[in-house]
C-alpha positions as CSV (number, residue, x, y, z in Angstrom):
1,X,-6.2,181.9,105.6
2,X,-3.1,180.3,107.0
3,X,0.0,182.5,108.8
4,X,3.5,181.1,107.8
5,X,7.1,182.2,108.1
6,X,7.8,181.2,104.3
7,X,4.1,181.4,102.4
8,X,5.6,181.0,99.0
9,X,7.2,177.9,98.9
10,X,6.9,176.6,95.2
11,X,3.3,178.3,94.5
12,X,2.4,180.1,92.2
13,X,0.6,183.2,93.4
14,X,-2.4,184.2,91.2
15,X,-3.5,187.3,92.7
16,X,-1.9,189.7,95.2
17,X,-2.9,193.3,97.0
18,X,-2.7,195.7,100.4
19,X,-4.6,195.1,103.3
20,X,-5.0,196.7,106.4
21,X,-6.4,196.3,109.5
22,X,-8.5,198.9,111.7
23,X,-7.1,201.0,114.2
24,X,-6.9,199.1,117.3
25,X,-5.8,199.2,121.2
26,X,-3.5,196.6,121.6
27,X,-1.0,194.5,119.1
28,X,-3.3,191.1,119.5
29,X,-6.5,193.5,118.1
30,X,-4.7,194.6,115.7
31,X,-3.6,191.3,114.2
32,X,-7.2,190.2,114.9
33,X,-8.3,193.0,112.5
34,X,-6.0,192.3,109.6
35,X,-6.5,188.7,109.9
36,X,-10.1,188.9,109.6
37,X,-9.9,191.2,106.4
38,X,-8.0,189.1,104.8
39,X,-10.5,186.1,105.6
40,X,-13.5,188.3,104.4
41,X,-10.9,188.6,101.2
42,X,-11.0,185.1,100.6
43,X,-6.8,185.5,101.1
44,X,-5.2,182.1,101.1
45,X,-1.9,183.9,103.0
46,X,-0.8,187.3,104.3
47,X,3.4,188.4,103.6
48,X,5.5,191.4,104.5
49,X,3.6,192.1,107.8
50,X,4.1,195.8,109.8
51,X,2.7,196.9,112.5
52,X,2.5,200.8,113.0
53,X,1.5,202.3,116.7
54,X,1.1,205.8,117.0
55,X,-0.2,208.0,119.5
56,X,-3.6,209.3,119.2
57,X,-4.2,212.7,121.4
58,X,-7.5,214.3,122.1
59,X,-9.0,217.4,124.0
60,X,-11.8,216.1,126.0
61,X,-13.5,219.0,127.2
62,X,-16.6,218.6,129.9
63,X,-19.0,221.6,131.1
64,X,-18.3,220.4,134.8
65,X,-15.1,218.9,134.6
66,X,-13.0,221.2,132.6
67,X,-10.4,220.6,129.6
68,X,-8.2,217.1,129.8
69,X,-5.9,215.7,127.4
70,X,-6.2,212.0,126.6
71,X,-3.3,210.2,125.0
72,X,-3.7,206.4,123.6
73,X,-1.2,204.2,122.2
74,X,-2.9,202.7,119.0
75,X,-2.1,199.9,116.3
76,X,-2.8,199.2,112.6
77,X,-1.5,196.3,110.5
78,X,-0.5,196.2,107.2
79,X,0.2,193.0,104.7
80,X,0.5,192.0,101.2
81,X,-2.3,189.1,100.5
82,X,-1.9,186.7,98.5
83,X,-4.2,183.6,96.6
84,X,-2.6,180.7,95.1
85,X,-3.6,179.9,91.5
């Protein structure tokens, strides 16, 4: 799979659909993820990239240690990818 500003310059694209990436801690793991799905795809290119972070909030709640509230920035990508007739 190869990552390009302009993907589509004079092929012909055979075969196109969504991918998306696990949830992951940082931006880097995150384009790790959706990179490597679109490998296991057999993708020849990924277009129209996002990246979404949201936060993800949980009650941790410990028989010595009480009730805490854990909040975590987290990532998922999103593409369109493509294979080249």
């Amino acid at each position: 799979m190869t990552t390009t500003d302009s993907p589509l310059t004079g092929r012909e694209i055979a075969l196109s659909w969504i991918i998306w990436g696990a949830e992951a801690g940082n931006l880097a793991d995150a384009y790790s993820n959706l990179e490597a799905i679109a490998a296991s795809q057999a993708a020849d290119a990924v277009i129209a990239v996002r990246f979404v972070a949201a936060s993800d909030t949980h009650t941790r709640v410990g028989f010595l240690s009480g009730e805490s509230i854990e909040t975590r920035t987290v990532y998922q990508g999103y593409g369109t990818a493509v294979r080249y007739s």
